[in-house]
N, C-alpha and C positions, 0 to 999 in steps of 0.2 A: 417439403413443399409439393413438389409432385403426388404425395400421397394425401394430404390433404385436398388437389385439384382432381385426383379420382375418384376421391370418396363424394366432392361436390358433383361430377359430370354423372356419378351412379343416383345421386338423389336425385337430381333434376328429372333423368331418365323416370326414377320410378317413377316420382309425380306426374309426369307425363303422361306414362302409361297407367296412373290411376285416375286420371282424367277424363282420358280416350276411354276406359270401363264405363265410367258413371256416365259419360254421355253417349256410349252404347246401350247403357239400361235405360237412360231416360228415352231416349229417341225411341226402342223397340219394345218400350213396357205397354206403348198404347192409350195410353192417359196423359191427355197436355197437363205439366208443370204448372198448378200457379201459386204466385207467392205467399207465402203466410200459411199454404197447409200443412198439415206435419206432413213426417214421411215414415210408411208403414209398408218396411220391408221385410220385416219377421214376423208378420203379426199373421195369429192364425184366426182364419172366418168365426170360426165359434169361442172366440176368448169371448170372458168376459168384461166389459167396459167400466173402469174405472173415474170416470170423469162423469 
């Protein structure tokens, strides 16, 4: 039991701190969020467009 409730307090943590990341990138990427655009974070300037 105990090892089950560290393995739960170690997920929380991560998610946590994968949260606090993605809302470091959004806040310091400079471009307000809005809903329904995709999100293009590997994408490089001169691909070429599919769609």
């Amino acid at each position: 039991m105990k090892r089950v409730a560290t393995l739960a307090f170690y997920a929380v943590g991560a998610l946590a701190i994968a949260y606090l990341a993605l809302y470091a990138y959004a806040a310091f990427r400079g471009e307000p969020i809005i809903p329904g655009d995709p999100i293009h974070i590997f994408r490089k300037p001169d691909a070429p467009s599919y769609s």
